[in-house]
TORGU-863377 format. One record per residue (C-alpha): x, y, z. Coordinates in nm, 4 decimals. Example, Ala and Ser with C-alpha at 12.3 -4.5 7.8 and 13.67 -1.06 7.14 Angstrom:
BEGIN
{east 1.2300, north -0.4500, up 0.7800}
{east 1.3670, north -0.1060, up 0.7140}
This chain:
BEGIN
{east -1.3684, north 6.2780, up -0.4175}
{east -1.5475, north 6.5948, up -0.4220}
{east -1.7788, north 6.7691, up -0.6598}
{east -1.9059, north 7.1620, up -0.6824}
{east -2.2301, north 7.1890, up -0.8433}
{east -2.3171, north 7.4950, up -1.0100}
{east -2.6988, north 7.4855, up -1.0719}
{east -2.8064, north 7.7556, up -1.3661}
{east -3.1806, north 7.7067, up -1.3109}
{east -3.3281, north 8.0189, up -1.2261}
{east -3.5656, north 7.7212, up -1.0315}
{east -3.2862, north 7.6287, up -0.7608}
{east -3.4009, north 7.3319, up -0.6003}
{east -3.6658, north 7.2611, up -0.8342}
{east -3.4863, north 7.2835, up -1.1245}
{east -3.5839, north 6.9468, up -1.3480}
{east -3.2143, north 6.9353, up -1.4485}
{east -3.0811, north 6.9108, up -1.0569}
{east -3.2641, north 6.5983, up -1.0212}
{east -3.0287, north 6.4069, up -1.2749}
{east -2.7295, north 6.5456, up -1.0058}
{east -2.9394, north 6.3679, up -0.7443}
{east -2.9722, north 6.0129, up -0.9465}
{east -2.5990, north 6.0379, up -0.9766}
{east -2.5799, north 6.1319, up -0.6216}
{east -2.8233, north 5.8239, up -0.5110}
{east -2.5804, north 5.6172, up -0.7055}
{east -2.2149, north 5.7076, up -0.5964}
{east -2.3166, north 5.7808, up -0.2549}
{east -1.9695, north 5.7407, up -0.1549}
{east -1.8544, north 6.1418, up -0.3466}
{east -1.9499, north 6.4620, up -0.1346}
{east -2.1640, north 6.6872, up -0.3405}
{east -2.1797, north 7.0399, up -0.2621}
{east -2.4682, north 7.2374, up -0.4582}
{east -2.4888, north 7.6262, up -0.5493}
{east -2.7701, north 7.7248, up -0.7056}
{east -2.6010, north 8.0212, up -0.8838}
{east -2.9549, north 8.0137, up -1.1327}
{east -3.1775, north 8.1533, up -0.8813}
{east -2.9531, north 8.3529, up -0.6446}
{east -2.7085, north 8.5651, up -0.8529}
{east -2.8133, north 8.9007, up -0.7475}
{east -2.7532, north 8.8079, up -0.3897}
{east -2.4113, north 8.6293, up -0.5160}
{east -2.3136, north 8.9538, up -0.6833}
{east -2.4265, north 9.1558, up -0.3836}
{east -2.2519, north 8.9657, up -0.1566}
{east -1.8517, north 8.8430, up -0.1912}
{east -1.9089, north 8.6140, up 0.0750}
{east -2.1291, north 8.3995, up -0.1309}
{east -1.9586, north 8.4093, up -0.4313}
{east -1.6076, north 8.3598, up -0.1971}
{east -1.7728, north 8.0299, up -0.0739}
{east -1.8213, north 7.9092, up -0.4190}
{east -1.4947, north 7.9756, up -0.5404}
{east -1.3027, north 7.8245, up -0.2044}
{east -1.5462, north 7.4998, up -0.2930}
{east -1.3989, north 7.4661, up -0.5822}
{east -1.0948, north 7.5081, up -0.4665}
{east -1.1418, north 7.2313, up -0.2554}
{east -1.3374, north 6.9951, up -0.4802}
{east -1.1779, north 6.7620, up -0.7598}
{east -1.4213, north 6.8655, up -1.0309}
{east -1.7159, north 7.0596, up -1.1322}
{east -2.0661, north 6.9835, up -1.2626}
{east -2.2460, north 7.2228, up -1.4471}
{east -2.5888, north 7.1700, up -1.4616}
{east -2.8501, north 7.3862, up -1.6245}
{east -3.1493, north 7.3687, up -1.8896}
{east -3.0865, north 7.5075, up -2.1746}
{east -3.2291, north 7.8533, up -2.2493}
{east -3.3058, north 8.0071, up -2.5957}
{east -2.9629, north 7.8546, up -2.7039}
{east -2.7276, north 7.9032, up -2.4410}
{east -2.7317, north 7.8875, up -2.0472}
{east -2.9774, north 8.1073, up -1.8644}
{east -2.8424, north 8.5131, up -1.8557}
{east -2.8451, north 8.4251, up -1.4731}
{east -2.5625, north 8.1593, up -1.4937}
{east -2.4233, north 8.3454, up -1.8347}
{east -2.3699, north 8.6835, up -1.5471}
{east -2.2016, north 8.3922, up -1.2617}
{east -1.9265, north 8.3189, up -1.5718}
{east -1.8781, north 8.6840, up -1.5711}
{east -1.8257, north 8.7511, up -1.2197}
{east -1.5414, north 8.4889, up -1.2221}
{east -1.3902, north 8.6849, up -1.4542}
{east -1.4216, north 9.0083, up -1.3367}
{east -1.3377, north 8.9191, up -0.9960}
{east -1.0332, north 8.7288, up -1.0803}
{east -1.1302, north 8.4166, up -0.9698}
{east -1.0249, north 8.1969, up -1.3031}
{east -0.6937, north 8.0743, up -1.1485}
{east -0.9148, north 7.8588, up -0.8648}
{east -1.0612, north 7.6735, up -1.1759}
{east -0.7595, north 7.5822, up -1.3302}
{east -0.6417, north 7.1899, up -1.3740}
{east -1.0370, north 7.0676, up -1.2737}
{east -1.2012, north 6.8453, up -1.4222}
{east -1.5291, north 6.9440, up -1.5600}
{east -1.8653, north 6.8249, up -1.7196}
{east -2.1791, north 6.9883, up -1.8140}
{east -2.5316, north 6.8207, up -1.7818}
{east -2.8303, north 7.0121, up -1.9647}
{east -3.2159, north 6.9269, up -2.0308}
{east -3.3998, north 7.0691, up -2.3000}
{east -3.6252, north 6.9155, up -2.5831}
{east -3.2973, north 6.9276, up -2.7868}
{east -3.3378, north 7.3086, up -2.9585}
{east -3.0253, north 7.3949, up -3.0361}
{east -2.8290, north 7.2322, up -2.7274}
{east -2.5540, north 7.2136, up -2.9268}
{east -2.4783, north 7.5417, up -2.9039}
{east -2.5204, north 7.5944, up -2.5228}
{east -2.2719, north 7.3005, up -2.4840}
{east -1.9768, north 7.4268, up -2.7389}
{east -2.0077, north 7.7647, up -2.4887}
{east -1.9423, north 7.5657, up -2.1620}
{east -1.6855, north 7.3880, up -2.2895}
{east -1.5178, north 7.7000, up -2.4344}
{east -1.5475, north 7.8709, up -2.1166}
{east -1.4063, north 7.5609, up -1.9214}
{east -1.1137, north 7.5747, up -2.2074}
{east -1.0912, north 7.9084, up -2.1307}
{east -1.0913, north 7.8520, up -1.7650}
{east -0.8178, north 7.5829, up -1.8056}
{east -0.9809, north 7.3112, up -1.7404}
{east -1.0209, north 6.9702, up -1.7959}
{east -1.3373, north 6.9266, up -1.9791}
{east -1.4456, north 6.5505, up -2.0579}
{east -1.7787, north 6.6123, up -2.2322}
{east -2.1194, north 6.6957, up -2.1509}
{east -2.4337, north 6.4678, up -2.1351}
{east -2.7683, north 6.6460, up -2.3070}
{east -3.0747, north 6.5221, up -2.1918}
{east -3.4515, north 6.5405, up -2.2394}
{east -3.6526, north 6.6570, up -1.9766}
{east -3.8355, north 6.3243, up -1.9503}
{east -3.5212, north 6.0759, up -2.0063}
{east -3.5501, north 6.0019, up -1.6397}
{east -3.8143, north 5.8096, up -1.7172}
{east -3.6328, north 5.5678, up -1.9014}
{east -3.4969, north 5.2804, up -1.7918}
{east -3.2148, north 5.2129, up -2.1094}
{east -3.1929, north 5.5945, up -2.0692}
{east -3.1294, north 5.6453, up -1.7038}
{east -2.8409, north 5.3330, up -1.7232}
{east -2.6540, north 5.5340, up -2.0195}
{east -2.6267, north 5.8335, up -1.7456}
{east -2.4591, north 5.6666, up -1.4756}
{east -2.2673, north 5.4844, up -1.7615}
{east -2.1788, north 5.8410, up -1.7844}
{east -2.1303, north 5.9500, up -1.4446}
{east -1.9084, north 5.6277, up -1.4002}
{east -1.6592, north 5.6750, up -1.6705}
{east -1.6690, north 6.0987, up -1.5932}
{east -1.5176, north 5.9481, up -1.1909}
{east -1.2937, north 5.7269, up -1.3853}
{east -1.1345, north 5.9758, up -1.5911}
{east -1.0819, north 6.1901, up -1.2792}
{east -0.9525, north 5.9116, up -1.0545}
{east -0.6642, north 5.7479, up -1.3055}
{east -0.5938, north 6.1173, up -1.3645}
{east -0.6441, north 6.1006, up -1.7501}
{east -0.5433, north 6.3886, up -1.9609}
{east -0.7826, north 6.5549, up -2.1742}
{east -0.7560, north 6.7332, up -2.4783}
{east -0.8582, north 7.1017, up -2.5296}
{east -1.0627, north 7.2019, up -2.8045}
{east -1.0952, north 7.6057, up -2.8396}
{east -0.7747, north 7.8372, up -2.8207}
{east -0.7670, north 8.1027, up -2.6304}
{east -0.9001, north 8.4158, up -2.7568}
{east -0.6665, north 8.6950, up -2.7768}
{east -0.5940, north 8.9405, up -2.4961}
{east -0.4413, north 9.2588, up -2.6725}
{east -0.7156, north 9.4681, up -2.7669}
{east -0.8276, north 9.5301, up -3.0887}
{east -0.7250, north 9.8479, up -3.2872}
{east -0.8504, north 10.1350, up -3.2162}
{east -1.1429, north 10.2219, up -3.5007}
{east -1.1668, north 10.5594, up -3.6259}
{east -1.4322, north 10.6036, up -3.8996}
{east -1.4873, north 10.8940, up -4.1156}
{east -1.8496, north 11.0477, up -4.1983}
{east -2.0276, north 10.9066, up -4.4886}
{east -2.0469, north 11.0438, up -4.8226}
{east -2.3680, north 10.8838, up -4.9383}
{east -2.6761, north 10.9281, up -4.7587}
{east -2.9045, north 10.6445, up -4.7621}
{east -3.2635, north 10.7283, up -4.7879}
{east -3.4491, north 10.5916, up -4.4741}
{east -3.7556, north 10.7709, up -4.4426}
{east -4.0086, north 10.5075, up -4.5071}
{east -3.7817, north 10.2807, up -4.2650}
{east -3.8270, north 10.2273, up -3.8723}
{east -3.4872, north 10.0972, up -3.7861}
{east -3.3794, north 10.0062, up -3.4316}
{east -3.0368, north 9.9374, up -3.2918}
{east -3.0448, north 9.7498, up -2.9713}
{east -2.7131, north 9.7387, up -2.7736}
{east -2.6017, north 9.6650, up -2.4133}
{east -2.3782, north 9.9967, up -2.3520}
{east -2.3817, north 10.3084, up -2.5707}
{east -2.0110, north 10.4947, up -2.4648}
{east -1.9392, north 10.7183, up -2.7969}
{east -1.5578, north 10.6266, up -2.6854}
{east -1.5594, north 10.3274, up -2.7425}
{east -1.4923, north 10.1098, up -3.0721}
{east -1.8887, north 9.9462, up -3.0609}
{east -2.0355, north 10.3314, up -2.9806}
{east -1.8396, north 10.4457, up -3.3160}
{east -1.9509, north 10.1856, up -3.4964}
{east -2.3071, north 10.2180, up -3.4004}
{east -2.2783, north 10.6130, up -3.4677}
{east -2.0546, north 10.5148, up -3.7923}
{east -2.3960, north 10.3012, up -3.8897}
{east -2.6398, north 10.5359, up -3.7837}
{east -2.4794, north 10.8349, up -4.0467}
{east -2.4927, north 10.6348, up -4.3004}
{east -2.8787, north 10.7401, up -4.3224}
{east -3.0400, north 11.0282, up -4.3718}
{east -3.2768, north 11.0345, up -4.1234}
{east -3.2175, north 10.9473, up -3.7374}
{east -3.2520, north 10.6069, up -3.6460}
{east -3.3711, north 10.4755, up -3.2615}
{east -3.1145, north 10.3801, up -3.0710}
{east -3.2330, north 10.1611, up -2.7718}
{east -2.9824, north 10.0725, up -2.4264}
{east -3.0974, north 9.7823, up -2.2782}
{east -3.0077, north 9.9153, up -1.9085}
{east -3.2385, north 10.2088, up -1.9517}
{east -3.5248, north 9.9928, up -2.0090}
{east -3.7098, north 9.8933, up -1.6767}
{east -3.6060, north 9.4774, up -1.6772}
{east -3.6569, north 9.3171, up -1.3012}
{east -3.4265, north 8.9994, up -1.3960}
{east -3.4041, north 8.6915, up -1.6041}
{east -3.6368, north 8.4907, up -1.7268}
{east -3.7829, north 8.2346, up -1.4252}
{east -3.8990, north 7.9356, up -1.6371}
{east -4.1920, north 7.9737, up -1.4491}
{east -4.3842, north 7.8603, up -1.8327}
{east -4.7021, north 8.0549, up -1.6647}
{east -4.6547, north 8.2613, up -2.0572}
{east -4.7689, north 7.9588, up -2.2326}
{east -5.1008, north 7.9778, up -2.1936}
{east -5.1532, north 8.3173, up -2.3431}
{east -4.7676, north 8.4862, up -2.3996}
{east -4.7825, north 8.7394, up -2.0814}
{east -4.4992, north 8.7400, up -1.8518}
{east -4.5382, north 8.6957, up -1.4811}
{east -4.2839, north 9.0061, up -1.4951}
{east -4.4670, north 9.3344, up -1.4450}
{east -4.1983, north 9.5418, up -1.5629}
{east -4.1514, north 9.7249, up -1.8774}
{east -3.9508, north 9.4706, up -2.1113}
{east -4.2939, north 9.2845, up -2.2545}
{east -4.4323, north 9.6065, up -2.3824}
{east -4.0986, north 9.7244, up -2.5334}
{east -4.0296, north 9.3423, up -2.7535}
{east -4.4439, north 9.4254, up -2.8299}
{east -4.3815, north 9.7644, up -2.9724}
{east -4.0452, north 9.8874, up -3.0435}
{east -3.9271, north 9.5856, up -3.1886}
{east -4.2192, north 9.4158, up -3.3213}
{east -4.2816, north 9.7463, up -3.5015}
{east -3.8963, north 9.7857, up -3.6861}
{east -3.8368, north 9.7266, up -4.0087}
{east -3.4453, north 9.6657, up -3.9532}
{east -3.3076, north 9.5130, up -3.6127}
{east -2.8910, north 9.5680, up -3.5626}
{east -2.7967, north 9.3993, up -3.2006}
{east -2.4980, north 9.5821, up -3.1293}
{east -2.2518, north 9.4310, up -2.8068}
{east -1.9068, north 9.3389, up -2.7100}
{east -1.7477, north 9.0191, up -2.7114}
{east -1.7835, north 8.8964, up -2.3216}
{east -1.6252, north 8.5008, up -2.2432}
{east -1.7692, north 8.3648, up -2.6192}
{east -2.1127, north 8.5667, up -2.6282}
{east -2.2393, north 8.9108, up -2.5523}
{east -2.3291, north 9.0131, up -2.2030}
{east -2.5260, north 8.8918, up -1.9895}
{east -2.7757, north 9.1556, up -2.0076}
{east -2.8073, north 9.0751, up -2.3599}
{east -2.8893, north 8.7363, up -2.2902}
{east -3.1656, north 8.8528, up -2.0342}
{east -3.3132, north 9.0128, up -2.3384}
{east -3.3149, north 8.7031, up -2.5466}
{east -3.4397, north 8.4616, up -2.2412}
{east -3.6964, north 8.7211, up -2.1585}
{east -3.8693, north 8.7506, up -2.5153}
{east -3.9461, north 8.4012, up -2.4439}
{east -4.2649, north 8.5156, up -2.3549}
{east -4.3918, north 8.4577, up -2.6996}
{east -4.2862, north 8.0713, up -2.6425}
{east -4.1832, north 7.8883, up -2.9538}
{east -4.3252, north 8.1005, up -3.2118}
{east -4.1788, north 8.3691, up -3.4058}
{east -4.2830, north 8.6767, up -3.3204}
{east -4.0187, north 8.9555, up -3.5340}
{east -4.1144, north 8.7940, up -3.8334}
{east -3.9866, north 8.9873, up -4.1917}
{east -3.7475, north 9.1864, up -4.0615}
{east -3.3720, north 9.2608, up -4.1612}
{east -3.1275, north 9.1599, up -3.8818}
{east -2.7498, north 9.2552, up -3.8517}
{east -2.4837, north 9.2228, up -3.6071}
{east -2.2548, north 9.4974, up -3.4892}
{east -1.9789, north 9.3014, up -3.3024}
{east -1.6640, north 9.4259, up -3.1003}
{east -1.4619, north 9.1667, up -3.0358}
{east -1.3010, north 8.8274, up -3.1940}
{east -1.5889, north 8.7390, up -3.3620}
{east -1.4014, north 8.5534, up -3.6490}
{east -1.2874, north 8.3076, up -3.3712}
{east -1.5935, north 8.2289, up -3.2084}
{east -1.7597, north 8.0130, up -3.5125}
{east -2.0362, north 7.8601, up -3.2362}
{east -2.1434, north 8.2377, up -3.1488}
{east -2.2120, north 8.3160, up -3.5534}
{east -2.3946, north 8.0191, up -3.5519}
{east -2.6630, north 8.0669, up -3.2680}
{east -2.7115, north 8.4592, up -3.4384}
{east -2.7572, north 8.3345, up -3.7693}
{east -3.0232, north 8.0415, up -3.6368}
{east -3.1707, north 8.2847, up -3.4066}
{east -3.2503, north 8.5351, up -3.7527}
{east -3.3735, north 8.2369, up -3.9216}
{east -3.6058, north 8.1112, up -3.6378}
{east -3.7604, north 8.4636, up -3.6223}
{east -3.8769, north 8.3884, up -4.0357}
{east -3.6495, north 8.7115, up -4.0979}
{east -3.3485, north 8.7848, up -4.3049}
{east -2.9505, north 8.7994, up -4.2246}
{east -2.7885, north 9.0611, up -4.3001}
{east -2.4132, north 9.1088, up -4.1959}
{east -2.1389, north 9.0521, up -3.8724}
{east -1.9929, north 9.4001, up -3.8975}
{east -1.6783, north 9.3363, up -3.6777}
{east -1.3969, north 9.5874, up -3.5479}
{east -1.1310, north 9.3076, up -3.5776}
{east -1.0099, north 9.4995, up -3.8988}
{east -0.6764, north 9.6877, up -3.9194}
{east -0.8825, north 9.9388, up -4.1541}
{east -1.0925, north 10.1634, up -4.0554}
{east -1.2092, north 10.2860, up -4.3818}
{east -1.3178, north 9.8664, up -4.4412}
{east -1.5155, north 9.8645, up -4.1278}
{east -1.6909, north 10.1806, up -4.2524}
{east -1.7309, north 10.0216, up -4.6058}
{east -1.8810, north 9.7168, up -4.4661}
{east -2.1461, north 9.9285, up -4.2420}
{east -2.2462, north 10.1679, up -4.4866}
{east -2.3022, north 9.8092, up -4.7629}
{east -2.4911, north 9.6720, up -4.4494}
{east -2.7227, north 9.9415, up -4.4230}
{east -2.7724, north 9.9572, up -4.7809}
{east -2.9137, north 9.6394, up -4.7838}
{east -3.1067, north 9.6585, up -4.4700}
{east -3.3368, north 9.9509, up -4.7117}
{east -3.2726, north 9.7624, up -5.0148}
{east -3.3937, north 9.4109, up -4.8829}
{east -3.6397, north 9.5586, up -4.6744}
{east -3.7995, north 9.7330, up -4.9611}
{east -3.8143, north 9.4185, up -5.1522}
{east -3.9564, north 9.1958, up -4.8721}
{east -3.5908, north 8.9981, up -4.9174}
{east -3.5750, north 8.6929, up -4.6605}
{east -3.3240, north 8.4434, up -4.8065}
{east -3.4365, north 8.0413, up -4.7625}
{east -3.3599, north 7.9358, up -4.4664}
{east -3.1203, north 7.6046, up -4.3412}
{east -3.1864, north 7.3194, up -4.1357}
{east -3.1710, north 7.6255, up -3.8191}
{east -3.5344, north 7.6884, up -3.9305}
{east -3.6712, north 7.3782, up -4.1008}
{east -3.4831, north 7.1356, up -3.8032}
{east -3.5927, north 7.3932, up -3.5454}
{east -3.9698, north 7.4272, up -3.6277}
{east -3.9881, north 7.0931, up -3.6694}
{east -3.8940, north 6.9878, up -3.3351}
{east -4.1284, north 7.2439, up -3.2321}
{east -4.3789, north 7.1285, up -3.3995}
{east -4.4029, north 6.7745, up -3.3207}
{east -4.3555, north 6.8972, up -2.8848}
{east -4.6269, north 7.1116, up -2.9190}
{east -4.8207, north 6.9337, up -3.1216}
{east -4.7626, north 6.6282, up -2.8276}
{east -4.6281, north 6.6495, up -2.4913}
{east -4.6096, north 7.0615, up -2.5031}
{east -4.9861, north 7.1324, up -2.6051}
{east -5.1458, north 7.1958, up -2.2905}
{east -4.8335, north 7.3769, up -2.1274}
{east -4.7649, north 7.5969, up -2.4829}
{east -5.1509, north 7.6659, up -2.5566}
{east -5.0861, north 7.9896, up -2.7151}
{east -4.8079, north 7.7932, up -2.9505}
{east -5.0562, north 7.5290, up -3.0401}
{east -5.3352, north 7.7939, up -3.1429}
{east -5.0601, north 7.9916, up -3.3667}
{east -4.9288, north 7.6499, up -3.5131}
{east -5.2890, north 7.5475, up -3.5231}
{east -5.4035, north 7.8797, up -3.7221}
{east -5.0923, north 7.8963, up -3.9020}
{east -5.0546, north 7.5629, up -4.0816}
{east -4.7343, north 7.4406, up -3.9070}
{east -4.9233, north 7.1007, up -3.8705}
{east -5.0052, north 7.0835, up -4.2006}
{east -4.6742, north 7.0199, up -4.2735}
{east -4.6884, north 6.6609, up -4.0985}
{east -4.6062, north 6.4584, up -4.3640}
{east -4.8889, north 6.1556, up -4.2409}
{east -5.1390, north 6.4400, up -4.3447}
{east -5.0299, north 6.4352, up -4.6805}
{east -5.2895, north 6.2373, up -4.9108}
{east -5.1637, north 6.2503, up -5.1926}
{east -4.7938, north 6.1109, up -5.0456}
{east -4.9496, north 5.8444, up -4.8574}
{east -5.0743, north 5.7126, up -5.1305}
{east -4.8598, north 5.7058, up -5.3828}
{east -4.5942, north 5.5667, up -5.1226}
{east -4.7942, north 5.2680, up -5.0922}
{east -4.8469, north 5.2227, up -5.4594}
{east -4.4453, north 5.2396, up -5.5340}
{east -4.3612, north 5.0054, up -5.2537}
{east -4.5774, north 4.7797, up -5.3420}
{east -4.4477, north 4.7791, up -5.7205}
{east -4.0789, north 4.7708, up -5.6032}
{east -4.1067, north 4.4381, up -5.4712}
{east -4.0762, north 4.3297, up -5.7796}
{east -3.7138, north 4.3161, up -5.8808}
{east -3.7759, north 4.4043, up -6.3007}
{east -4.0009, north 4.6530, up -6.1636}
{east -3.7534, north 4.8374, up -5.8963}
{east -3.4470, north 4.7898, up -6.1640}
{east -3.6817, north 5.0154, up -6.4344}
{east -3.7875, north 5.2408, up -6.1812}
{east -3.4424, north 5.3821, up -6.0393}
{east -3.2786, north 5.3793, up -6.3924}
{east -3.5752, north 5.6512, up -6.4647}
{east -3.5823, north 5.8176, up -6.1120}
{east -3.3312, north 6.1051, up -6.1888}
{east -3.4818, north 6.1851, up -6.5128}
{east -3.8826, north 6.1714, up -6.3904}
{east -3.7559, north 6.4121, up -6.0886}
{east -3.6119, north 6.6694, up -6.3599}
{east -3.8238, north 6.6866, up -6.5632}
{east -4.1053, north 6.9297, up -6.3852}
{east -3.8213, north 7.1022, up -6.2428}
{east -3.6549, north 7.1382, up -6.5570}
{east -3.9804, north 7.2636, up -6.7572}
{east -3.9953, north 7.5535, up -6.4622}
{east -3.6177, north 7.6447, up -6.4984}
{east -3.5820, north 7.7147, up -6.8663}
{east -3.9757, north 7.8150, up -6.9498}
{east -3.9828, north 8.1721, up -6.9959}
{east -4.3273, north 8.2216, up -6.8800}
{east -4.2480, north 8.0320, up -6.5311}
């Protein structure tokens, strides 16, 4: 059999996920491998047809495809995110059609979920057969138990292939008839935004289009202008390189103009709207250079307090994994949701309703200092974070660690808690004791209301 690696490490060869491909390849010597690193040359694969030709006619040829890539900022690297596109655009999606596929990642498990529900999406969409993906740590090689469960699953991914199993799909198609053309009317009520730095960020400003109405449909609902902000017109050399050199003290090995723009015109808004079109499951590519590149400020959150929305054309409603990275990503950054404002409407005047509410409570909320609690996206999220930097990360991550450090992230470690500790021990001590434990849960519920209870119906509280 034959396999087509495509590497989305912006690393190529050095990529710490490409090594797992090689312990599989050590193992089933008897398979020819062929390797692209897509990751670290795309703009010489979309310079050049020849390149990307010799991927596709590998494929072609092969029996099945890995995709292997870390996981970056919860997706795949823009790099390999732009290779998915290129397929597309150059109508290559029929020479993926009936392969078998799996995805291998590495990560310290932030939101991996998420990267893999994309792949296998974009394999569904591809018509393939997708058999599952295999998420690893970056240090699982190390592992003895660990390293036997992946050729376990390497072994039964040849299987599959060889007794020619089927294998079910999981995402429908999205639909191919475009969406209705959106034609808003000017709004009525202005909304008073002079105390209010608002930016919208978007991938492609074209006043034709449904997204450029909606943006300008958004932007009249104030009375003031608001900054609108094209990502191609800002000075962005490429993707991030994973190069970490920004976790000793946040500065990107980049010397172009992206660092300074996240530093100013963003840190500096009150109200963030990312505005984009629906392209294979997410928004461009360029958008997620943007996202990979703020990575600069590592693993803490840097636009804190701010009111986020989403301006979206496309099938949003059918892309559940897509509202679910947004609405983590808002929450990671300690700021508040506001809205999907979609065009998948048949009424206009609803769209319009629904942007002129959203920027009513991007003022409104932002005047109170609104941030709703967050989920298990934060709480799961930072915690992760904080045990990796705390450990294994803290001499990579330095400038992490001080923030975490400065910020009381590890004070949340609940072995630091005194008070906890203690009375832990106490109450496992006393619930050996069978007449003991018997009192002690009859009277749990009512000893845990009643504080909470004295706060929720005491006037002065």
């Amino acid at each position: 059999m034959k396999f087509t690696i495509i590497s989305g490490s912006p690393k190529g060869e050095g990529s710490v996920t490409l090594q797992y491909l090689l312990y599989i390849q050590k193992h089933f010597p008897q398979y020819e491998y062929e390797i692209f690193h897509v990751g670290k040359k795309i703009k010489s694969i979309e310079a050049n047809q020849d390149k990307f030709d010799a991927i596709i006619d590998s494929v072609k040829s092969s029996d099945a495809v890995f995709w292997i890539t870390p996981v970056f900022y919860f997706l795949i690297p823009a790099q390999l995110k732009r290779f998915i596109e290129l397929i597309h655009e150059r109508g290559a999606a029929e020479s993926f059609q009936g392969k078998y596929a799996t995805a291998v990642s590495t990560s310290i498990k932030f939101f991996d979920t998420t990267a893999h529900n994309y792949l296998h999406a974009v394999c569904d969409d591809l018509k393939m057969k997708y058999v599952g993906f295999n998420s690893l740590d970056m240090w699982d090689i190390f592992t003895l138990s660990k390293r036997d469960q992946f050729l376990l699953f390497a072994k039964n991914f040849f299987s599959i292939i060889e007794k020619k199993e089927p294998v079910s799909s999981q995402y429908l198609p999205l639909p191919e008839n475009g969406l209705k053309k959106y034609s808003p009317e000017k709004s009525a009520q202005k909304i008073d935004n002079s105390n209010k730095n608002i930016v919208v960020l978007t991938d492609e400003y074209k006043q034709e289009t449904n997204l450029g109405k909606m943006i300008n449909r958004f932007s009249d609902s104030f009375t003031q202008d608001i900054q609108i902000v094209e990502i191609n017109k800002i000075n962005i050399k490429g993707g991030c390189l994973s190069c970490i050199q920004c976790g000793y003290d946040n500065n990107c090995i980049y010397k172009d103009e992206f660092t300074d723009f996240w530093k100013s015109t963003m840190k500096n808004a009150d109200i963030i709207i990312f505005a984009g079109e629906i392209r294979d499951r997410y928004l461009s590519s360029q958008f997620k250079m943007v996202f990979d590149r703020s990575f600069f400020m590592n693993h803490t959150p840097f636009l804190t307090e701010k009111q986020m929305g989403f301006i979206i054309s496309g099938p949003l409603s059918q892309i559940a994994n897509l509202k679910h990275l947004f609405s983590a990503y808002v929450e990671c950054q300690n700021s508040n949701f506001l809205d999907f404002v979609t065009d998948e409407y048949d009424d206009s005047e609803k769209i319009d309703n629904l942007l002129q509410s959203m920027a009513d409570h991007a003022v409104t909320y932002s005047d109170q200092k609104y941030v709703r609690p967050h989920t298990f996206y934060k709480e799961g999220g930072m915690k992760i974070f904080r045990d990796d930097v705390y450990g294994r990360l803290r001499f990579i991550c330095q400038a992490d660690h001080r923030w975490y450090r400065d910020n009381g992230i590890y004070a949340t470690f609940p072995q630091r808690n005194k008070f906890t500790k203690s009375r832990n021990r106490k109450l496992m001590f006393l619930t050996r004791f069978k007449f003991i434990r018997e009192k002690l849960y009859k009277r749990i519920n009512k000893e845990m209301l009643k504080p909470i209870h004295k706060i929720a119906v005491d006037p002065d509280k």
